[in-house]
Kinemage of the C-alpha trace (Angstrom):
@kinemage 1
@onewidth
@group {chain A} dominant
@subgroup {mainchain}
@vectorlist {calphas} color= white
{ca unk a 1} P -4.898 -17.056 -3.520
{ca unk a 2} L -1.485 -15.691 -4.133
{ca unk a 3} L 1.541 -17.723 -4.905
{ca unk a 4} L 3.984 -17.174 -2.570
{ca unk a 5} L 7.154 -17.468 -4.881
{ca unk a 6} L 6.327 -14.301 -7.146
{ca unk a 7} L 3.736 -12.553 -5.167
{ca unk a 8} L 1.287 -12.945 -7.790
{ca unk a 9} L -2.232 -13.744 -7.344
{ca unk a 10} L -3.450 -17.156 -8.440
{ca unk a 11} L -6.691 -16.218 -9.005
{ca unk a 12} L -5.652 -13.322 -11.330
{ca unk a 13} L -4.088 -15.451 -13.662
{ca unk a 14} L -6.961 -18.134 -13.803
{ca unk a 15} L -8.955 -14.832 -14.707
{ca unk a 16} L -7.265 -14.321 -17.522
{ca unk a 17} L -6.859 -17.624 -18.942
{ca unk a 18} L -10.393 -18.780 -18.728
{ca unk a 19} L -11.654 -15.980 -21.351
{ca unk a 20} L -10.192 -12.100 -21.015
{ca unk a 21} L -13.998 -11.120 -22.687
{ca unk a 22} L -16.260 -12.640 -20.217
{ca unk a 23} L -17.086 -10.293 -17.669
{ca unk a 24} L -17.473 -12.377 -14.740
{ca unk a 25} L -13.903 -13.411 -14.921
{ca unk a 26} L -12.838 -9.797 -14.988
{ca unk a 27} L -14.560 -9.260 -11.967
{ca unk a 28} L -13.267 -12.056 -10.235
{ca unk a 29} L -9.781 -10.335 -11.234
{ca unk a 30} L -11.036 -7.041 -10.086
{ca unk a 31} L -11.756 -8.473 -6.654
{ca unk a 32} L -8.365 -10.161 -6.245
{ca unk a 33} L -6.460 -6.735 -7.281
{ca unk a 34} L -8.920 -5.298 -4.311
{ca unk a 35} L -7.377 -8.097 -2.054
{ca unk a 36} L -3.700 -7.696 -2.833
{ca unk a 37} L -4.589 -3.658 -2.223
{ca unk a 38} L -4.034 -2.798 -6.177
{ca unk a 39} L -6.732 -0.741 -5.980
{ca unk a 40} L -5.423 1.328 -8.657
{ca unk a 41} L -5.227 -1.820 -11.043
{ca unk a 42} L -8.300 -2.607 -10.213
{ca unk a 43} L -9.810 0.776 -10.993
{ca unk a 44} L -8.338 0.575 -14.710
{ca unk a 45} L -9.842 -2.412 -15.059
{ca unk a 46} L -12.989 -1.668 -14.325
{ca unk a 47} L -12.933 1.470 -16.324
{ca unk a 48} L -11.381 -0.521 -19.486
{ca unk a 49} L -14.356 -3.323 -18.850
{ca unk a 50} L -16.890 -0.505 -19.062
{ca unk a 51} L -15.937 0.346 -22.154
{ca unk a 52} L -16.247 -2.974 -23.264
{ca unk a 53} L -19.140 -4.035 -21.955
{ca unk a 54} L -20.719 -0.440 -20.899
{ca unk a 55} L -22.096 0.596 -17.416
{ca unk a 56} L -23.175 -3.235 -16.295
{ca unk a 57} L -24.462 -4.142 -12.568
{ca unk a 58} L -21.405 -6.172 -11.971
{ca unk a 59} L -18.944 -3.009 -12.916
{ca unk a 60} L -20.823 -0.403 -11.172
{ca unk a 61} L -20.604 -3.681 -8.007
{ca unk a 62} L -16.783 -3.329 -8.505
{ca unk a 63} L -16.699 0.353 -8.869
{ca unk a 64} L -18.257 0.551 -4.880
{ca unk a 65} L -15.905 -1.591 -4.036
{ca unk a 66} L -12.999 0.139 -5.207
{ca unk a 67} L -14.377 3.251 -3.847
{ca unk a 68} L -14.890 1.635 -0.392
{ca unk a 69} L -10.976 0.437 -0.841
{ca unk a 70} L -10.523 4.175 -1.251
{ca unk a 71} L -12.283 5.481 1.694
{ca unk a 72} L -15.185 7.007 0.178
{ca unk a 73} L -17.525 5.114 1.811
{ca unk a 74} L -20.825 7.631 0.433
{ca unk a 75} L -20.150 6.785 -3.000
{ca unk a 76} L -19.524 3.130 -2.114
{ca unk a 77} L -23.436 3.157 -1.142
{ca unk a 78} L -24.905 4.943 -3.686
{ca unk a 79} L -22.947 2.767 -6.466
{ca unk a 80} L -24.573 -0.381 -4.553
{ca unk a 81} L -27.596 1.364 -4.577
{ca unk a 82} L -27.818 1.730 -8.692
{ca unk a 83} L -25.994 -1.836 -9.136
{ca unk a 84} L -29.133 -2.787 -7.066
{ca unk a 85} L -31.713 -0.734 -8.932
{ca unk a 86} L -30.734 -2.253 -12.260
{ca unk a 87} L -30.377 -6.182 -10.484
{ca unk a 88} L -32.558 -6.262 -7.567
{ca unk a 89} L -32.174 -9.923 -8.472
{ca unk a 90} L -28.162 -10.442 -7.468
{ca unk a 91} L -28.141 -11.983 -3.605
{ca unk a 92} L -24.665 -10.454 -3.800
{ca unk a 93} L -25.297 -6.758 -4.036
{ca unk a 94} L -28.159 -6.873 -2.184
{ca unk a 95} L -26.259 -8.314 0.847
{ca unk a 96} L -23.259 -5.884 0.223
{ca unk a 97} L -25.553 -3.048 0.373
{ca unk a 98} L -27.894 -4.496 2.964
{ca unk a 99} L -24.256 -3.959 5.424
{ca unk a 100} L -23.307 -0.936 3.887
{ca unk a 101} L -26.658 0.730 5.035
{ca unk a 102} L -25.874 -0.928 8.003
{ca unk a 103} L -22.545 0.372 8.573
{ca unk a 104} L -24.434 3.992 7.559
{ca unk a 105} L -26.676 3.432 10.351
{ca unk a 106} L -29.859 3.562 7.782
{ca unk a 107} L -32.910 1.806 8.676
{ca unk a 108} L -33.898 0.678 5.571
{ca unk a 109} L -30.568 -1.979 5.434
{ca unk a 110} L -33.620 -4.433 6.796
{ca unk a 111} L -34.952 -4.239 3.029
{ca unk a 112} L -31.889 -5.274 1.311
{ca unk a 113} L -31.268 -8.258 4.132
{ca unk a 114} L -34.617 -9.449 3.910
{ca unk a 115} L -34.480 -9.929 -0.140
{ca unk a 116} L -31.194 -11.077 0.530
{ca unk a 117} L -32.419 -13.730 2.599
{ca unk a 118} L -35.240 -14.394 0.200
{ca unk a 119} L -32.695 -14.823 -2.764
{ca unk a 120} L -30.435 -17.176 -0.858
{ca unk a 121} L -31.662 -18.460 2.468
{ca unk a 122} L -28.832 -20.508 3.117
{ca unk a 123} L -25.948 -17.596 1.906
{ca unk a 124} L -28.230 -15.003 3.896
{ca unk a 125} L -27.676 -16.614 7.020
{ca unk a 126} L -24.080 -18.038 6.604
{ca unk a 127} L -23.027 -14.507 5.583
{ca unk a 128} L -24.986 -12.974 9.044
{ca unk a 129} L -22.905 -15.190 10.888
{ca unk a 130} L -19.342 -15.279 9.880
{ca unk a 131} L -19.203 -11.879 7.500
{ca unk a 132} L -21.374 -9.457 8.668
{ca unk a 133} L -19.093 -6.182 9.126
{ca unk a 134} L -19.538 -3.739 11.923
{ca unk a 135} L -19.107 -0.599 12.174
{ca unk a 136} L -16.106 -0.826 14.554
{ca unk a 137} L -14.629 -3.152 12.313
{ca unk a 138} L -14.059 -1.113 8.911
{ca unk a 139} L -13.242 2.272 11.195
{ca unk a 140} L -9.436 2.179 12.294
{ca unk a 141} L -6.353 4.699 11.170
{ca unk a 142} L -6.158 2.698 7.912
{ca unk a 143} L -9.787 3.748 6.450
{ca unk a 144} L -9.805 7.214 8.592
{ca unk a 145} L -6.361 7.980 6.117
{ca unk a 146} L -8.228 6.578 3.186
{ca unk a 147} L -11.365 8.757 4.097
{ca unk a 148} L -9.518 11.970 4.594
{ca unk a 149} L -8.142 11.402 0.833
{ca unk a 150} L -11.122 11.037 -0.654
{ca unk a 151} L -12.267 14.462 1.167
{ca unk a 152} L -9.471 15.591 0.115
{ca unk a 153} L -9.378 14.578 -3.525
{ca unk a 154} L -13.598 15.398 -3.828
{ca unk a 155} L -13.056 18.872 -2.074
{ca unk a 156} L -9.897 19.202 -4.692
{ca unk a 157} L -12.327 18.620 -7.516
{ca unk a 158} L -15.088 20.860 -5.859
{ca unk a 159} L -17.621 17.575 -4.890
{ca unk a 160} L -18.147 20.045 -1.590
{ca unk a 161} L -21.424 17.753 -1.151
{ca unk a 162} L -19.963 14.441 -1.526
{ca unk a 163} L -17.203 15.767 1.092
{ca unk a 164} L -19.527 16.669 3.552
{ca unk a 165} L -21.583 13.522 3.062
{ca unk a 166} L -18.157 11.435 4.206
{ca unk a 167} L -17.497 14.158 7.100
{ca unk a 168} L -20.592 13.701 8.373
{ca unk a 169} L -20.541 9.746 7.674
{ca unk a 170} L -17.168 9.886 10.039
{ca unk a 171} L -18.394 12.198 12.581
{ca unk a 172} L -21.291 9.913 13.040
{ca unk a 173} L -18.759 7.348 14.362
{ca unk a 174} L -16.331 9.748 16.001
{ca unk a 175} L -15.926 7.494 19.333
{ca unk a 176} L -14.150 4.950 16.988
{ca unk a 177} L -11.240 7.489 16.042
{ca unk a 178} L -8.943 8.941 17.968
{ca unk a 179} L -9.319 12.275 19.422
{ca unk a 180} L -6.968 13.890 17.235
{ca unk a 181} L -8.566 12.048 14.063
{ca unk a 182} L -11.604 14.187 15.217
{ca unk a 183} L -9.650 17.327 15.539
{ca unk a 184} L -7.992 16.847 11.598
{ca unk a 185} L -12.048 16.477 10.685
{ca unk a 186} L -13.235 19.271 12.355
{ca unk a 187} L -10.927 21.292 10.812
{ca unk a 188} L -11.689 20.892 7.498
């Protein structure tokens, strides 16, 4: 929710005042910096929580989501991946990476969406219906930029693997981009 007059999220502020220490209200204020695009807000957040409250489910949750705001959609999945390995028990991460496995084009997304839908039935289905992403919907020129700076910044810090893993991730949907998006790719 953001109030109109200054811009500011609503949510945000509720955050704070209902206890700056309890984690689930910082992620709840992590999540509306992601929706008013302050993904670098939310990144120091995160990091500042996790010192607080070390490496918990719900941070490394937030820290895929930030990196999917960023474009680098590989570490996205594997950050679901250990959020899920350490709470196999949260309907929400196992949806989230039931879609991202999805949007990978991995097979085994029908593990995560079936304990999903045997945590919560009733959120399983509603989410199927009117959340679900596609692939065509995440890939446009907005997350192709993102992606390319995340290359970028992991070939910059010699990630070459990580890199490739997003190249590849991109190529994989190349018919989504345009031609010349394709052309920028290939010649990295």
């Amino acid at each position: 929710l953001i109030d109109k007059k200054n811009g500011k999220s609503i949510i945000i502020n509720k955050a704070r005042i209902i206890n700056p220490n309890d984690e689930g209200a910082i992620v709840i204020k992590i999540n509306s910096l992601l929706g008013l695009k302050r993904i670098d807000d939310a990144l120091k957040l995160c990091l500042k929580t996790e010192q607080a409250f070390g490496r918990t489910y719900q941070m490394i949750f937030c820290e895929s989501n930030i990196n999917l705001h960023y474009g680098n959609f590989i570490k996205a999945v594997k950050l679901m991946k250990e959020a899920y390995e350490i709470n196999p028990d949260s309907y929400d991460i196992a949806i989230v990476l039931a879609n991202f496995l999805f949007i990978k084009n991995d097979p085994s997304y029908h593990k995560y969406l079936e304990a999903a839908r045997k945590l919560n039935p009733i959120k399983a289905e509603s989410y199927e219906k009117n959340s679900w992403l596609k692939p065509e919907e995440i890939f446009n020129i907005a997350f192709f930029q993102k992606a390319m700076i995340a290359i970028d910044t992991l070939m910059q810090r010699n990630n070459t693997q990580e890199a490739l893993e997003n190249i590849n991730f991109l190529l994989n949907y190349k018919d989504n981009f345009p031609g010349e998006c394709i052309e920028m790719i290939l010649g990295l």
